[in-house]
C-alpha positions as CSV (number, residue, x, y, z in Angstrom):
1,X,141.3,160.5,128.7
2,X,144.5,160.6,126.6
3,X,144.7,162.4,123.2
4,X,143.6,160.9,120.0
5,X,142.1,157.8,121.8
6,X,138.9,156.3,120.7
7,X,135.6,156.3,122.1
8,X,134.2,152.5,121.4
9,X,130.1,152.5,122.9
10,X,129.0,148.9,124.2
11,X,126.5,148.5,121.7
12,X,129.5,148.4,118.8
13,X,130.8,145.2,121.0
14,X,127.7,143.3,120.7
15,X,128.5,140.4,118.0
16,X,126.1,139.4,115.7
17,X,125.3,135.7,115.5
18,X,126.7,133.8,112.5
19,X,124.2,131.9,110.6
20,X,124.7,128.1,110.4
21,X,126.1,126.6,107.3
22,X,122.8,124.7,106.7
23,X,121.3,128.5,106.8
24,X,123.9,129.6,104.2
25,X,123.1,126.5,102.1
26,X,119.5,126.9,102.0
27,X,119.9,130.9,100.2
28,X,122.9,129.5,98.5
29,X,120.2,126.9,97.1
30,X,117.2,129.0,96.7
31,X,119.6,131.7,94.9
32,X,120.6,129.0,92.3
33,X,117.2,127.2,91.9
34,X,115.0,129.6,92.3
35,X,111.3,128.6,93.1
36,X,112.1,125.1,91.1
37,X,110.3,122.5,92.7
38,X,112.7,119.1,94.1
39,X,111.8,117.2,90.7
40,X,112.6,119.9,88.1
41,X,115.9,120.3,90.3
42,X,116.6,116.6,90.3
43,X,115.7,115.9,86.7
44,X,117.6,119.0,85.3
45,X,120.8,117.0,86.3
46,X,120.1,114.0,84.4
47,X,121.0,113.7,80.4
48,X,117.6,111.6,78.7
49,X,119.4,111.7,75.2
50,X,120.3,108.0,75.3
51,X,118.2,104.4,76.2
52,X,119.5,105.2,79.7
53,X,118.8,108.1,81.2
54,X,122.4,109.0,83.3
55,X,122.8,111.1,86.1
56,X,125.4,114.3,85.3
57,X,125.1,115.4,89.5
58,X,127.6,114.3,91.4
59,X,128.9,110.3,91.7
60,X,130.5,108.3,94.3
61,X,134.2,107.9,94.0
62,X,134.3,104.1,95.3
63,X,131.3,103.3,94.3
64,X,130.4,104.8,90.9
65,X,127.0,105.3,91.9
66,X,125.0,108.6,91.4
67,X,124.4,110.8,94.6
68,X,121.6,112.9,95.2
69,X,120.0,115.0,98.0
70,X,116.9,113.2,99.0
71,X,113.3,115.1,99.1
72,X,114.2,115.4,102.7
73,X,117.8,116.6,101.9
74,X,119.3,113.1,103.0
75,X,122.6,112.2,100.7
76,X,121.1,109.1,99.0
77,X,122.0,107.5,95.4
78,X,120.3,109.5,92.4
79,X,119.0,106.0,91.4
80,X,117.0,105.6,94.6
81,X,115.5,109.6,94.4
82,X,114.1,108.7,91.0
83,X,112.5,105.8,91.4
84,X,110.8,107.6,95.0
85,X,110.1,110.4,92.4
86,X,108.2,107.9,89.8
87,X,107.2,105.1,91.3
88,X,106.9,106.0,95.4
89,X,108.7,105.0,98.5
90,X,110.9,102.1,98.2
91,X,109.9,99.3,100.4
92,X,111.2,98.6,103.9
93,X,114.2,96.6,103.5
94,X,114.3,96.7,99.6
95,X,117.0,97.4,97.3
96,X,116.7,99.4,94.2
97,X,117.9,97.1,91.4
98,X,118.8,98.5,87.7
99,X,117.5,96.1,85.0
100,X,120.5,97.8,82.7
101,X,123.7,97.5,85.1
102,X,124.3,101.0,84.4
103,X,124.8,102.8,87.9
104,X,124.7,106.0,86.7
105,X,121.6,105.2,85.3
106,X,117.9,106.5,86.6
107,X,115.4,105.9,83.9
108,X,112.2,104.9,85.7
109,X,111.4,101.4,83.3
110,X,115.6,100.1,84.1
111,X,114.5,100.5,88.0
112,X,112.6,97.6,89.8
113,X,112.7,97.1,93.7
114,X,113.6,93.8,95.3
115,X,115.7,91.8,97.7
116,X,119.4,91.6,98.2
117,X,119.1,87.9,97.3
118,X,117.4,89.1,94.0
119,X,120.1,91.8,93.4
120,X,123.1,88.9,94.0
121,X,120.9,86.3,91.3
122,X,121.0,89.5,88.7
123,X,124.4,90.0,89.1
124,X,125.4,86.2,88.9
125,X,123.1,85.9,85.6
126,X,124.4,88.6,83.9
127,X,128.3,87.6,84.8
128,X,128.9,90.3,86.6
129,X,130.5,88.9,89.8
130,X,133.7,90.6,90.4
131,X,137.0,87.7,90.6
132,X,139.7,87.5,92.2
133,X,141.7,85.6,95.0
134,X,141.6,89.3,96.9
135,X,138.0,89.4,96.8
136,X,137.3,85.6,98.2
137,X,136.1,84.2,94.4
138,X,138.0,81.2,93.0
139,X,140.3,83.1,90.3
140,X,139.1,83.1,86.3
141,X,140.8,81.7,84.0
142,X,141.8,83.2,80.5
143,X,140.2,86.5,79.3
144,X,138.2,86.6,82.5
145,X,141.2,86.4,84.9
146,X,141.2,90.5,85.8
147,X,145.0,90.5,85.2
148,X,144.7,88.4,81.8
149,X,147.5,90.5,79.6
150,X,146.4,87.7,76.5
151,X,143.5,86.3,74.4
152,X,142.0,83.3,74.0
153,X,142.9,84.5,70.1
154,X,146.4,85.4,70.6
155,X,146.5,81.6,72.6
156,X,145.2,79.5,69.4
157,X,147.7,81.8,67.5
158,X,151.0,81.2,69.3
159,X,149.9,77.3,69.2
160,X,149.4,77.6,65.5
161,X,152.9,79.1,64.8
162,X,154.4,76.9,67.2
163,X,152.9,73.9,65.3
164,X,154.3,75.5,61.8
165,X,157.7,75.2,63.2
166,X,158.3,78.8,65.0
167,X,160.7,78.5,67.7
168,X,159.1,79.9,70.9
169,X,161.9,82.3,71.2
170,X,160.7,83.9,67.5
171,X,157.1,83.6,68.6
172,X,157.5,85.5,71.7
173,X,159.5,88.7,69.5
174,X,156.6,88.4,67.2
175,X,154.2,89.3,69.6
176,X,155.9,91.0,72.7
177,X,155.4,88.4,75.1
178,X,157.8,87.7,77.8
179,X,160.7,85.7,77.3
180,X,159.5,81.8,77.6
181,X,155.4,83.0,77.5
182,X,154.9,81.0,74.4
183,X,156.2,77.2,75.8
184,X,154.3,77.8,79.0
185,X,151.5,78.3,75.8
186,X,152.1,75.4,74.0
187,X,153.2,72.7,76.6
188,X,149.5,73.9,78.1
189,X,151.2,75.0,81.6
190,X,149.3,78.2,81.2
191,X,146.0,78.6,79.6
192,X,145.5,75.1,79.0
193,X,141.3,75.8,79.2
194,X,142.0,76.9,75.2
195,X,141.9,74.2,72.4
């Protein structure tokens, strides 16, 4: 043996196994919650100061729906847990519907369960369909055309001053249109739905 080397026993080599990350999320869990039951956690992220109840945990990015850990520790939406929570499991094959069209909301009496026929009647009752060419809907016209820059008020208003003698060229400086917006107007090639 050479000078100043180091002894190193076998037991010191033996490595130690490395918990799994759903291990270290479990303390990481009960360190922050305690003994809280899976309701008091759930409903402590939620703000009931309002007529909807919305959910402060985390939301989808696309989506802009709540998400939540199931009581199973499934990633489902918020809206889903608490009506599992208040009312019981949601049907095979149903969808959980809000009566409010808020999705960040989870108050128990906005929740109802139902079809994916019933959802798509909701949403075409309340005029809530999204439109556009990009989205296969036949395009909106006027204030419900999701690029519409004008109103229907501004419309009647360039016609009026047109019909008081404005030139078009004063009409658009008025307002800030683009150059030529206001004969399109009046000569009804564009937003000729308007009276």
């Amino acid at each position: 043996m050479c000078a100043g080397s180091i002894r190193v026993s076998p037991k010191s080599l033996l490595i130690s196994p490395v918990p799994r990350s759903a291990d270290l999320q479990r303390k990481a869990s009960r360190a922050r919650w305690g003994t809280a039951s899976f309701p008091e956690r759930f409903w402590s992220k939620v703000d009931k100061s309002g007529d909807c109840w919305i959910w402060k945990g985390a939301r989808h990015r696309r989506t802009g729906y709540g998400c939540a850990r199931g009581p199973d520790g499934s990633q489902t939406q918020a809206h889903r847990v608490a009506f599992l929570l208040t009312k019981g499991p949601i049907p095979t094959g149903a969808l959980v519907r809000h009566t409010c069209d808020v999705r960040l909301c989870v108050k128990p009496d906005h929740l109802l369960s139902g079809t994916h026929s019933e959802n798509m009647r909701d949403r075409d009752e309340r005029d809530r369909t999204p439109r556009g060419s990009a989205l296969n809907h036949p395009p909106q016209k006027g204030e419900r055309n999701h690029a519409a820059k004008l109103t229907n008020e501004i419309v009647r208003a360039v016609r009026a001053m047109r019909s008081a003698g404005i030139p078009c060229r004063e009409i658009d400086r008025r307002l800030g249109l683009t150059y030529g917006h206001s004969w399109l107007i009046t000569r009804r090639k564009i937003w000729n739905h308007i009276d």
